[in-house]
N, C-alpha and C positions, 0 to 999 in steps of 0.2 A: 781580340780580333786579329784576323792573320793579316800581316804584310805583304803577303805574296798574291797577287791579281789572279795567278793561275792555278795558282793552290785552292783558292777559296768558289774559282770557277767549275775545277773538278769537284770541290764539297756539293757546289750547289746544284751541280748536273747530275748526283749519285743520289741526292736529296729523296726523290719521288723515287727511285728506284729500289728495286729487291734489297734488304738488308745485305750490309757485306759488316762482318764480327773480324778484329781482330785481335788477340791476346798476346799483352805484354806481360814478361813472368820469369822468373828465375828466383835463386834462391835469398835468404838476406843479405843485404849488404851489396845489393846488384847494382844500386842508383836507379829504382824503378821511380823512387818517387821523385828527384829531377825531372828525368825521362817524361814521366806524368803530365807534372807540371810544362813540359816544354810542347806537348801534345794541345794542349788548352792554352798556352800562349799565341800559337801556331793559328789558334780556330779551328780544329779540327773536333768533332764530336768526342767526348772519351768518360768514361768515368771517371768519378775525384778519387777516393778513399777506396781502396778494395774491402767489402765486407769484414772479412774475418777478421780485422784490428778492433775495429769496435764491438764488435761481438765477444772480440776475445778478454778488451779491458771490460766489459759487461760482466763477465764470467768473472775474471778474476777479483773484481770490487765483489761481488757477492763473494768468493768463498777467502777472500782473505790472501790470497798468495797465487803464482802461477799456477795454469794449468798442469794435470799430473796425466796418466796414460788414462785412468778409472772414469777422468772429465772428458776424454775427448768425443765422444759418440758423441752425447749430446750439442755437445758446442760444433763440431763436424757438420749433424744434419741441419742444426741451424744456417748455419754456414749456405748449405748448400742450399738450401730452402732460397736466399736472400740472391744466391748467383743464378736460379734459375729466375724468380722476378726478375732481374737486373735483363737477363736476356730473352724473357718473352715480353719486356717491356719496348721495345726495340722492333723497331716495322718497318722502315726505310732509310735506306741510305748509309753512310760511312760510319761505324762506331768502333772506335780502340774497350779494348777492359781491361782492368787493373788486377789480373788475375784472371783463371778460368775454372769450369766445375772440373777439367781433370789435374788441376791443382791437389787436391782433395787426392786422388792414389799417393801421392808423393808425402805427405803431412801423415795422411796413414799409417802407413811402411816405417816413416820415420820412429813412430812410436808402437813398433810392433802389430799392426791391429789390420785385419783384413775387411777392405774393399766396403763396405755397408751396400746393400743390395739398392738400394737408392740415386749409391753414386754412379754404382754400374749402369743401372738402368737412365738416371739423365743423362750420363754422357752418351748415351748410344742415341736418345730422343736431341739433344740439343749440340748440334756442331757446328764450329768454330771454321774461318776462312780463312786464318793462316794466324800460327801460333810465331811471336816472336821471345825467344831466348835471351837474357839478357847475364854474360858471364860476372861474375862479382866482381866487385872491385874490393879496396885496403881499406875503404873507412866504414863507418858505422851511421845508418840514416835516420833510423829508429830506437830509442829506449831498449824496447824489447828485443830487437839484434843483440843486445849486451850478451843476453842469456847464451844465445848459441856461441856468441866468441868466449865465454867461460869453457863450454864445454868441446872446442873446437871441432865443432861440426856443419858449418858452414858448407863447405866442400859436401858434406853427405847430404844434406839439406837439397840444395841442388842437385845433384846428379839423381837423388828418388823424383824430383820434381820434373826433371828433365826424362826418366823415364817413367813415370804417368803417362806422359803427353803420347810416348811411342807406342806404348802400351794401350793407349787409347785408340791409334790409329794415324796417328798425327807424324808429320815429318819437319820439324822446328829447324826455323832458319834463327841461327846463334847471331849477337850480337855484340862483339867484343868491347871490350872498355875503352870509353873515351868520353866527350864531352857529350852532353845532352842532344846539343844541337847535331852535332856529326852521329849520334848515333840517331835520331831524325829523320834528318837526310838520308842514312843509308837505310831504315824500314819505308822510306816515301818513296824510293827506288827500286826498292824490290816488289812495290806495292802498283810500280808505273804512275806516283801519284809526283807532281810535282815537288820539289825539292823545298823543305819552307826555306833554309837559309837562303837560298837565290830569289834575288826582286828588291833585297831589302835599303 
């Protein structure tokens, strides 16, 4: 539950109101899941786990090993399948996501493979009310971040991900490194939403 009187007064005045979506995202190794968590500490609506992890250890306990370029379609339109529930489950009020459908350009590209007509098409039927960027940081949050820091790509990771979003339509406000809560603060700001660390 949030600490802040005035934070939790704008949650609950947005409550009955039109959906407002907002997208946390960057590449691994960003601190999104901190971030996340400091969202849901906060009280502010958001989702927990962004689909594609568990979909992706799903995939990989069946074939034995990581995902290779020949798995990705399939695991993709899953993917996508689960980020469009996630967002026409959603009907009023303030909600963050742990990721978005134009995530999916960026993961694409990375492994050579063009657009699936699916994702072009949700992302033009389903949009987002302000994407936030989150630039990576030095340490490692996830098991599966291992992989990319083998083949240092991190750096490319992000920047296909970051141009999805442009590519979608989208003009991402970046979020530089820092602590959880300060970076908080500065999307609750840009957002005209109360600040959670102030009240407390």
């Amino acid at each position: 539950m949030t600490t802040n009187s005035a934070l939790a007064a704008a949650i609950e005045a947005a409550a009955t109101g039109d959906p407002r979506r907002y997208v946390i995202t960057g590449g691994p190794s960003s601190g999104k899941d901190d971030l996340i968590a400091a969202i849901h500490a906060a009280g502010i609506p958001c989702m927990t786990e962004e689909p594609g992890r568990e979909i992706y250890r799903k995939h990989r306990e069946r074939l034995g090993r990581h995902l290779r370029r020949e798995d990705r379609r399939e695991y993709s339109l899953e993917v996508l399948e689960a980020f469009i529930a996630e967002y026409a489950s959603h009907k009023h009020g303030i909600r963050f996501y742990n990721r978005g459908i134009p995530d999916g350009f960026g993961w694409e590209a990375f492994f050579g493979l063009r657009p699936a007509p699916q994702l072009e098409e949700a992302t033009r039927l389903y949009r987002y009310d302000a994407i936030f960027v989150l630039d990576p940081l030095d340490t490692f949050e996830d098991p599966d971040d291992i992989v990319w820091a083998k083949d240092r790509e991190i750096r490319r990771v992000h920047e296909l991900i970051v141009q999805g979003y442009y590519d979608a339509g989208y003009e991402p406000l970046f979020v530089a490194p820092d602590s959880a809560t300060a970076r908080l603060d500065f999307i609750c700001a840009n957002l005209r939403l109360p600040r959670p660390s102030r009240g407390r």
